[in-house]
C-alpha positions as semicolon CSV with decimal commas, in nm:
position;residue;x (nm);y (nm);z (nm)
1;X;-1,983;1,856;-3,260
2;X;-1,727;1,577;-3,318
3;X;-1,400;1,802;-3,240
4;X;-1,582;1,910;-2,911
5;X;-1,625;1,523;-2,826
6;X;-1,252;1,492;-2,928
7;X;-1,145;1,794;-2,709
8;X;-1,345;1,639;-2,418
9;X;-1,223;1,336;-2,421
10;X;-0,853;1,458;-2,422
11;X;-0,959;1,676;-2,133
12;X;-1,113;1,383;-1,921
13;X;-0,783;1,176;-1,995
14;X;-0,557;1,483;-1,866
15;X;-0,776;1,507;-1,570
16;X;-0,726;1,140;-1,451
17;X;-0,345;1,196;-1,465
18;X;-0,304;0,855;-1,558
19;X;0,037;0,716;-1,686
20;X;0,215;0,460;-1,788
21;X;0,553;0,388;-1,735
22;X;0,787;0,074;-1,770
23;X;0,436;-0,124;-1,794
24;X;0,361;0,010;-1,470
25;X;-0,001;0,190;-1,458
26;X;-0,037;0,480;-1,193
27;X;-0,322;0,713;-1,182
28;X;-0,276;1,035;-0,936
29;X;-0,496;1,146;-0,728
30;X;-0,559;1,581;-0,597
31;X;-0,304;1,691;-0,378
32;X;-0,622;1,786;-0,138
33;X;-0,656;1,379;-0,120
34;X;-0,301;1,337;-0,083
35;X;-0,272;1,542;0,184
36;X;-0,560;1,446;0,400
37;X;-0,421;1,049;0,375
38;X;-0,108;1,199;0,482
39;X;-0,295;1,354;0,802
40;X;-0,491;1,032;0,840
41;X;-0,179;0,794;0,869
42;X;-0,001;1,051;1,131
43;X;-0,310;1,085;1,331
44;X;-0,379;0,663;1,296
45;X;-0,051;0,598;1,414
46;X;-0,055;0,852;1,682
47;X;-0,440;0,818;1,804
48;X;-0,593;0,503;1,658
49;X;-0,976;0,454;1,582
50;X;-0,955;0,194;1,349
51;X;-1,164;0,384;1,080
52;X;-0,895;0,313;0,775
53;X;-1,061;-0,036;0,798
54;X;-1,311;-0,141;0,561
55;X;-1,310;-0,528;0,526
56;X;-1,034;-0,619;0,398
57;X;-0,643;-0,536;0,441
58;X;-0,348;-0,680;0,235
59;X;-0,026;-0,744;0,416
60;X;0,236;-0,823;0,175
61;X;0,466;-1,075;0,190
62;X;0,815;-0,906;0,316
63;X;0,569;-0,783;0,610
64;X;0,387;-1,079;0,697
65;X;0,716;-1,291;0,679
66;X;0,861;-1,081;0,972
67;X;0,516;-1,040;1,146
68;X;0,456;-1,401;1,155
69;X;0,710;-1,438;1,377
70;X;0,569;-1,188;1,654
71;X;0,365;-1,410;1,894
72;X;0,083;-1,177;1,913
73;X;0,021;-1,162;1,577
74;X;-0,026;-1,529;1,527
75;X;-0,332;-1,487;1,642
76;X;-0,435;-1,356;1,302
77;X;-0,548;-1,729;1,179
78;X;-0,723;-1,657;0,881
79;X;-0,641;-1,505;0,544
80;X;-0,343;-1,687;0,416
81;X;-0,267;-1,573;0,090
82;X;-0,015;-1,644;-0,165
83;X;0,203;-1,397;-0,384
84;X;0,400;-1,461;-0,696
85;X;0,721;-1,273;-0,664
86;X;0,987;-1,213;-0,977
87;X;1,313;-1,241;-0,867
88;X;1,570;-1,053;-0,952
89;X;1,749;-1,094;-1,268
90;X;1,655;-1,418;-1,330
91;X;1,311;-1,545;-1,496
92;X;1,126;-1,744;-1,220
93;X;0,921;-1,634;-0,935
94;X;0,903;-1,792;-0,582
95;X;0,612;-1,776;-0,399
96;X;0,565;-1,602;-0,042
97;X;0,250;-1,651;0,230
98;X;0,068;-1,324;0,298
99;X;-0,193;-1,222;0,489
100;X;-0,586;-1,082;0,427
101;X;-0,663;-0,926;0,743
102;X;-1,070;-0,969;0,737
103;X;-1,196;-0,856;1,085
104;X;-1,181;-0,568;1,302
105;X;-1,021;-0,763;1,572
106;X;-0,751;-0,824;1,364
107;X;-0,687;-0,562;1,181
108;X;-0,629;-0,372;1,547
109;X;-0,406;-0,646;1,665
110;X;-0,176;-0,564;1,312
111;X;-0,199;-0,166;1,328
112;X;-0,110;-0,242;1,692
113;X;0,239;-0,392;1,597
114;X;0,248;-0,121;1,277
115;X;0,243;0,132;1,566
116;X;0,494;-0,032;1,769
117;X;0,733;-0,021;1,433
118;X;0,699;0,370;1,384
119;X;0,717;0,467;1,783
120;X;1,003;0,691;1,653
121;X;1,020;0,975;1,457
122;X;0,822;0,898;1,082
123;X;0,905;1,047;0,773
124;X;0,589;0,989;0,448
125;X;0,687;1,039;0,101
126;X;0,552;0,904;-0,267
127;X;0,740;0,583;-0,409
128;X;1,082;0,570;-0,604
129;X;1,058;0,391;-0,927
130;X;1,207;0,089;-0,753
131;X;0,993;0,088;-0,490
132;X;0,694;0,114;-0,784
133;X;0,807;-0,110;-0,987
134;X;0,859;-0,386;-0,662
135;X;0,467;-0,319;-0,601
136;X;0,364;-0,360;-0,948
137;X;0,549;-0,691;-0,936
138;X;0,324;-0,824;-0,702
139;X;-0,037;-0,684;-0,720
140;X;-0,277;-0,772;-0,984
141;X;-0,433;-0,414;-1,006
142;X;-0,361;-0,091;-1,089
143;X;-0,139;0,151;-0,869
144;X;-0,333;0,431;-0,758
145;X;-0,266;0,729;-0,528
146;X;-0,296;0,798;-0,239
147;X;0,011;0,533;-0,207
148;X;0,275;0,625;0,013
149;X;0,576;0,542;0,157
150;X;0,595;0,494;0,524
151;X;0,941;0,491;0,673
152;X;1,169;0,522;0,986
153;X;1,531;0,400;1,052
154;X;1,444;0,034;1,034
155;X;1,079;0,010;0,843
156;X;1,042;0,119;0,503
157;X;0,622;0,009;0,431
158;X;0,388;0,099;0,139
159;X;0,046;0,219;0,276
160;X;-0,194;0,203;-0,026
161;X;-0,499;0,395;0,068
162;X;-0,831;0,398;-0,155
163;X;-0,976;0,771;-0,229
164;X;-1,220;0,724;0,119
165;X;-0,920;0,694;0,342
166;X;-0,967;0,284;0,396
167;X;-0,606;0,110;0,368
168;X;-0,592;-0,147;0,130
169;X;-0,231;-0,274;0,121
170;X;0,084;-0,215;0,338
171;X;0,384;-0,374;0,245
172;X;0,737;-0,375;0,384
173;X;1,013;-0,258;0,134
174;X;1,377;-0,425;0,187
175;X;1,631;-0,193;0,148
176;X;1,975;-0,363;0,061
């Protein structure tokens, strides 16, 4: 009995795909998952309904430090939130402003300027270890798929999806 409760547990730990690397902890999802989010964000950024909503959206701080300088999305008053970022090389963190978009009304006035960034041709991969360990740096949860990487020839943005399709987090990657 106890080396079928051993085997079981091993099996429920392979099935979870969870792993840890560099501190960071990312659990992967089925590819059937993966690949309707992947559908999702084409057909959201193509034909919106709004329907990745639930609640509550992160923007990150690289995003909301270019969006809050786009006049139409000032009108997203609410939410101001705070991250902790590491810098590079060096042991201190400086802090950025944020946003928690809360409403419906504003959620569709940010996914309306997300759309106007990817009017061109998109491409939607998973995350580089950079790019992982720059998201780690600044959530307080675990990473888990579907997470993806959103990017044209100027926009390089994390979508972080929960497993029922509602976006959680988007974030805006700075390539050097």
């Amino acid at each position: 009995m106890r080396i079928r409760q051993v085997i079981l547990f091993f099996f429920i730990l392979l099935a979870r795909q969870t792993y840890s690397q560099n501190g960071i902890v990312y659990e992967k999802t089925t590819d059937s998952i993966n690949k309707h989010t992947i559908d999702l964000i084409i057909s959201e950024l193509s034909y919106p309904t709004g329907k990745i909503f639930n609640k509550t959206l992160y923007c990150g701080p690289n995003l909301w430090e270019r969006y809050s300088k786009i006049d139409t999305l000032l009108k997203i008053k609410n939410g101001n939130v705070f991250f902790q970022i590491p810098v590079r090389n060096k042991d201190k963190l400086i802090i950025k402003k944020g946003k928690l978009i809360q409403s419906q009304n504003d959620f569709n006035i940010f996914w309306n300027q997300i759309i106007n960034d990817f009017d061109s041709k998109i491409r939607i991969r998973k995350l580089n270890e950079n790019e992982l360990k720059y998201y780690w740096s600044i959530i307080f949860f675990n990473i888990n798929e579907p997470i993806f990487i959103v990017e044209n020839d100027k926009y390089h943005l994390i979508f972080d999806f929960d497993k029922n399709g509602k976006l959680l987090f988007v974030e805006q990657i700075i390539t050097d």
